[in-house]
N, C-alpha and C positions, 0 to 999 in steps of 0.2 A: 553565570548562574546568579539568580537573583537571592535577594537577602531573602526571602520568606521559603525558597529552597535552600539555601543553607542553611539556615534553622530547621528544617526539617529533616536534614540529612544529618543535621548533628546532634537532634535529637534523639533521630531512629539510632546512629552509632553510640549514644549514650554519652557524649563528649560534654551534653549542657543537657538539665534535665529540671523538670517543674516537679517540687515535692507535690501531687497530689491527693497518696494513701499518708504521706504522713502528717498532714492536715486534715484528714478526714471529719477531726470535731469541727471545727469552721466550716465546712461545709454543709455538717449536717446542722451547725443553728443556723446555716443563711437560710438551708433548703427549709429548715420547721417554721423562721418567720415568714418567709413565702407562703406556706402551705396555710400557716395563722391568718392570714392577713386576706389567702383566698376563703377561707372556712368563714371567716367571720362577716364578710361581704357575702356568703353564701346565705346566712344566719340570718344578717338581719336585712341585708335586699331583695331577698329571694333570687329568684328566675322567673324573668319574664316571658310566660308562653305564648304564642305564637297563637292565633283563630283555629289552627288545623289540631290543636292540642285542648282548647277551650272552647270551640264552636264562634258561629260569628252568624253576621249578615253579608249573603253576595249578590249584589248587583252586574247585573249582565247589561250591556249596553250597546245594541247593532247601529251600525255606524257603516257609511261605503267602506270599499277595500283600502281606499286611497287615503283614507283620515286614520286607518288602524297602525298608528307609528307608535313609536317610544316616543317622541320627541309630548303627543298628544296624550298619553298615558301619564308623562311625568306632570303633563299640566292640569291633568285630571285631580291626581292625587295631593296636590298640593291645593286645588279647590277644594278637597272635601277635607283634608286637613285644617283649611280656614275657619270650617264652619265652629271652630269651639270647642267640638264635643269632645269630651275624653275619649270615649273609647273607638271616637274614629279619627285622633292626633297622627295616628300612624296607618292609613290604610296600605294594602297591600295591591296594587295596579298593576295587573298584566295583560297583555293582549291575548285573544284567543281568535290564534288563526287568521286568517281575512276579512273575519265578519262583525268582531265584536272586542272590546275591552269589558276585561270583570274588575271589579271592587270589590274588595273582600275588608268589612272592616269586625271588630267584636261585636257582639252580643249587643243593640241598640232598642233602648222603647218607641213606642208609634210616633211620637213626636219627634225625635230624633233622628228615628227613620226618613219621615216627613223632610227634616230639613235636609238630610244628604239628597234626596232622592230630588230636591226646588235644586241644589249646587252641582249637580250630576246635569241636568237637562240643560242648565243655564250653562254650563262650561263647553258640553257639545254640540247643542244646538240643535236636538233631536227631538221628536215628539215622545209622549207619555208613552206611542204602544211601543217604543222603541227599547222600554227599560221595561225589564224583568227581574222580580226581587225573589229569593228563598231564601232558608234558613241552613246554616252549616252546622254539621253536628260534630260532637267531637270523639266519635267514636272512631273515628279512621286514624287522628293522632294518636289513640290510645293504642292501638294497634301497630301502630308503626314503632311508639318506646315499646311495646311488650315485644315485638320481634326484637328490634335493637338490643334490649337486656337480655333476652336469648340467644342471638348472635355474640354479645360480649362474654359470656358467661361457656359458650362453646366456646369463642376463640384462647378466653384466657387457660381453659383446659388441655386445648391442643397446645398450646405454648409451652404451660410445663410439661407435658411430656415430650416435648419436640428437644427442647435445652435438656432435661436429663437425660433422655433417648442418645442425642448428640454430646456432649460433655461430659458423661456420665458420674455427674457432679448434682445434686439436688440442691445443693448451698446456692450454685450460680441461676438456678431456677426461681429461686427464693428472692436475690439479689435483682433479678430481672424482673420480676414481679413488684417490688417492691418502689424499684424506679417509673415501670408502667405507672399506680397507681397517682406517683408522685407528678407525672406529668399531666393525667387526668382531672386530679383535684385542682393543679394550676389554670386548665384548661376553664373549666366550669367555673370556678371564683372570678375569673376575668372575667366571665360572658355575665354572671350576676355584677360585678362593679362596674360593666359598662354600658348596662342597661339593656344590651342586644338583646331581640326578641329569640327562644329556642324555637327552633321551625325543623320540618324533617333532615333540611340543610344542614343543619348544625350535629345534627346524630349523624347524618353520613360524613361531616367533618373529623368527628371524636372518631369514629371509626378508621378510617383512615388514619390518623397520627398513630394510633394502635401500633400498625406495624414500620410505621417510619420510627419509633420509640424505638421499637425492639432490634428495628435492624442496625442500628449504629450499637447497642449494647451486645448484638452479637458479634460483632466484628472485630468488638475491643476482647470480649471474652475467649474469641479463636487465638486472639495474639496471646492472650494471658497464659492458656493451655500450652502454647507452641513456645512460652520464655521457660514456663515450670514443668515442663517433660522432663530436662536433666540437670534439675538445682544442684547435684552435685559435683558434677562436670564444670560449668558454669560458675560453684561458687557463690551463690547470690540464694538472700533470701527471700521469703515468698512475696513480702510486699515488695522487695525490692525488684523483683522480677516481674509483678503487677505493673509497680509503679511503671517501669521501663514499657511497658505494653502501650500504657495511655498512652507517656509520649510518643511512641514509635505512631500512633494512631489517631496522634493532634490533629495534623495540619489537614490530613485525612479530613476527618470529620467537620474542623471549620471549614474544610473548601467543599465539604458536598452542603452541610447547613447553607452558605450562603446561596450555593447555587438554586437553592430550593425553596429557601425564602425571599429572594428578590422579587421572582415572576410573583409569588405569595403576595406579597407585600404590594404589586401593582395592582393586580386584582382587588385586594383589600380597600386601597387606597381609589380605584374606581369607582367599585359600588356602593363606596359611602360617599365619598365625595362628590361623584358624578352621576352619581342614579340611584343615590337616594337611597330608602327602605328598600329591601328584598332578599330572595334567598342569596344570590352572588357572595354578599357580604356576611350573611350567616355563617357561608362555607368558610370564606376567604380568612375571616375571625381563629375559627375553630382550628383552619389547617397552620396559619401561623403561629399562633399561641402554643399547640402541640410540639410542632418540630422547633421551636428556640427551646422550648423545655424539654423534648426529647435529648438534643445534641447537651445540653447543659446534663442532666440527668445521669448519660452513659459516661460523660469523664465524671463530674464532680460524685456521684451517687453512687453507680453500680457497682462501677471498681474496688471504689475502698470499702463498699458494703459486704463485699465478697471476700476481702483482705479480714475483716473485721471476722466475719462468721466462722473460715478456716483458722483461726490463732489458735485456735485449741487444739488443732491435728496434731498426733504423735509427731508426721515428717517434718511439717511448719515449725515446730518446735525445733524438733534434730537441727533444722537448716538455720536457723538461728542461734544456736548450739556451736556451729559450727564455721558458723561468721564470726560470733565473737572471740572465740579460740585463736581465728583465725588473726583479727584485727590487733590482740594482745601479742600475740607472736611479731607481728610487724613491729608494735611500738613498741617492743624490746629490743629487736634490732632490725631499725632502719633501713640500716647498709648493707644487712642482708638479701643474699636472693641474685637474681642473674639481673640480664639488664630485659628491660619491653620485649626485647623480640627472643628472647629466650636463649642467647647466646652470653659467655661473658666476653669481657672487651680487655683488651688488650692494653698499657699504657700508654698513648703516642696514638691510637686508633680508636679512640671511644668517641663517641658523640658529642661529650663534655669538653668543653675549650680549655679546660684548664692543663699547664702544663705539666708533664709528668714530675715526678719527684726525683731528686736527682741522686745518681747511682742504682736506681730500677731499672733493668734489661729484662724483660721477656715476661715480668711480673702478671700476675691477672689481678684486676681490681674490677669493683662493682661502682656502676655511678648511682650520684646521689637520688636520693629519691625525690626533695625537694627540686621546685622547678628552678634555675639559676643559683645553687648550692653547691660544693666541692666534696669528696670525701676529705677526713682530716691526713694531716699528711703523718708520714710515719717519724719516732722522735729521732732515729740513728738512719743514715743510709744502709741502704740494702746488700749486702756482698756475693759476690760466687761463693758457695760452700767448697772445700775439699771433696766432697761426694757427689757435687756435681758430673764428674767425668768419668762415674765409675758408672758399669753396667749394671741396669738396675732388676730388679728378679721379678719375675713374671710369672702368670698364675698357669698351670701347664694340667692339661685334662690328666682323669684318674688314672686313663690307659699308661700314659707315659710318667706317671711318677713312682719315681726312686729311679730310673733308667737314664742312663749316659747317653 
C-alpha cells in the first residue's frame, strides 16, 4: 500500500485528522483576501470584451482549399497584429471551412481599416475581390450574457431546492451557495487580472465549473449527513463529525481535482502558448480557475460554513453538552473504563507488557490509557479473602423466591 493510501485510510478510520472546521476563521480571511484581491482587479481593470460582446470589423478572405490551414491563420494574425493599431493588437483568426479565413478585429476608423485590409492582401497574396469587409454588431453577444444570466439564475434555483429537497437542511443550501458564489467571483477577478478577453467561451466556461463546484460540495455534504445521523451512538460532536467527513473525503477530491485539471491545464497551456488568441483558451482559463477554486471551496469553505450556521441548533448544542461531560468524566478518572475492544483484561493477559504486580491471581485491571504508560501498582499485595470459597448468592426469579 502506498503512503498517499495509507493516509487515506487513516484518515477515513480517523486515526490522523486535518483540523479543518476548527480553523474555519483562517480560512475564511484567506478565502476574503482572495476574493479582495479578485474584486479589486475586477474594479479597477475591468473586463476585457470580446468583438462578439462590442461589435468589430470582419474580414473574410477566399483563398484555395490548400492555403485554408491554421498554420496560415496564425500568420495572418500576427500580420495584422503588426500593423500598430490598438484595436486590432489582438485579432481573432479562424478558418471558415475550405474556402476562406475570417479576421475579426474591434471597432476600426477608414484609415485603419485601410491599413489591415494593405497587411491582409500582403500576407496572402490574394487580390482585392478576394477580401470582403462588414460590420459586427454586438447585439448577438448581448444575447448570449442575457441567456447565460438566465440560465444562471435558473440553475442557482434549481440547486437550492435540489440540496434542501435532498438534505432536507436549508443551512447546507445556504453553505453551498455561498461557496458557488465564492468560486465565481475567483473565477472572474482572474479573467479581469489577466487580461483575457470574455468571449461566448468563457460563459460556457463559468458555466460549467457551476456544477463541477457543487459536486464535490455534495459529496462532502452526503458524508456529513451519514457521520451526523447518530451523534449519540457515535459520541462525537457536530463539528466533530463534519470535521471527520472532509477528511474521510480528502484524498477523494484531491485525486479527482487533479485528474481534471491536468488535461485543463494542457489545454490552457496550448492555446496560449501555442495558438495564440482564441476561444480554446477563453474556455481552458475559465474551466481551470473554477474547479482549483471549486475543490479548495468544498473543504476549506463549505463545511465549516455549515458547522458555523448549525452551532445554534438545540441538538448541536445537546451533542456538545455531552462531549464535555463526557471528556470531564475521563480526566477524573483515567483508569477508568474497560480496555479498546470492550473487554477487561486480565493480569498476565493484557496487551500492556508490564508485569503483573505480585500476589495478584485472577485480579481484573484496566490498561493505561496513555500510550507506553502502566497503571500504578497497588501499595500492599493482594490476598485470597476467607469468603472466597464460600458459595456466593445469586439473584433467583420472583417465581422461586422464599422456596427451598
Amino acid at each position: 500500500m502506498g503512503r498517499l493510501s495509507r493516509l487515506g485510510n487513516e484518515l477515513y478510520n480517523g486515526r490522523r485528522s486535518i483540523d479543518f472546521v476548527g480553523r474555519r476563521w483562517l480560512w475564511y480571511a484567506m478565502s476574503a483576501g482572495i476574493v479582495a484581491v479578485a474584486v479589486i482587479g475586477l474594479g479597477v481593470r475591468g473586463l476585457d470584451y470580446g468583438i462578439e460582446f462590442t461589435g468589430g470589423a470582419e474580414y473574410r478572405v477566399s483563398v484555395p482549399a490548400d492555403q485554408v490551414t491554421q498554420d496560415n491563420a496564425d500568420d495572418l494574425r500576427e500580420a495584422v497584429a503588426a500593423t500598430g493599431i490598438d484595436n486590432a493588437a489582438s485579432p481573432v483568426v479562424t478558418t471558415s471551412g475550405t474556402e476562406a479565413i475570417l479576421v475579426q478585429t474591434q471597432p476600426l476608423t477608414t484609415a485603419e481599416s485601410e491599413t489591415v485590409v494593405d497587411a491582409i492582401l500582403q500576407e496572402t497574396g490574394v487580390g482585392a475581390d478576394s477580401l470582403s469587409q462588414s460590420e459586427l454588431g454586438a447585439s448577438w453577444g448581448q444575447e448570449i450574457a442575457q441567456r447565460a444570466l438566465l440560465g444562471l439564475v435558473v440553475f442557482l434555483v434549481l440547486v437550492v431546492l435540489f440540496i434542501w429537497a435532498y438534505f432536507r437542511q436549508w443551512k447546507m443550501s445556504v453553505a453551498a451557495i455561498v461557496a458557488l458564489a465564492h468560486d465565481v467571483v475567483i473565477t472572474i477577478g482572474v479573467y479581469a487580472l489577466s487580461g483575457f478577453e470574455v468571449t461566448p467561451a468563457t460563459v460556457t466556461g463559468l458555466l460549467t465549473i457551476l456544477g463541477f463546484s457543487l459536486y464535490d460540495t455534495v459529496v462532502v455534504f452526503d458524508k456529513v449527513r451519514e457521520n451526523t445521523k447518530a451523534m449519540k451512538q457515535t459520541r462525537m460532536t457536530y463539528a466533530e463529525a463534519a470535521n471527520l467527513a472532509v477528511n474521510q473525503t480528502l484524498v477523494r477530491s484531491i485525486n479527482t481535482s487533479v485528474v481534471a485539471l491536468l488535461p485543463v491545464g494542457a489545454i490552457l497551456y496550448v492555446g496560449t502558448v501555442q495558438l495564440g488568441s482564441g476561444n480554446l483558451k477563453d474556455l481552458a482559463l475559465a474551466l481551470f480557475v473554477g474547479m482549483a477554486a471549486g475543490a479548495y471551496s468544498s473543504i476549506f469553505i463549505a463545511t465549516p460554513l455549515l458547522v458555523h450556521l448549525k452551532s445554534g441548533e438545540d441538538s448541536v448544542k445537546q451533542a456538545e453538552r455531552r462531549a464535555r461531560t463526557r471528556r470531564r468524566a475521563l480526566a477524573a478518572d483515567p483508569y477508568g473504563g474497560r480496555t479498546p475492544t470492550g473487554r477487561p483484561t486480565l493480569v498476565g493477559t493484557s496487551d500492556d507488557d508490564a508485569p503483573a504486580p505480585a500476589g495478584v491471581v485472577g485480579e481484573q485491571r484496566t490498561p493505561s490509557s496513555g500510550k507506553g504508560r502502566t497503571p500504578p501498582r497497588p501499595h500492599s499485595d493482594v490476598t485470597r479473602s476467607g469468603a472466597s470459597g464460600r458459595n456466593q448468592p445469586t439473584r433467583r426469579p420472583r417465581s422461586q423466591r422464599g422456596k427451598r
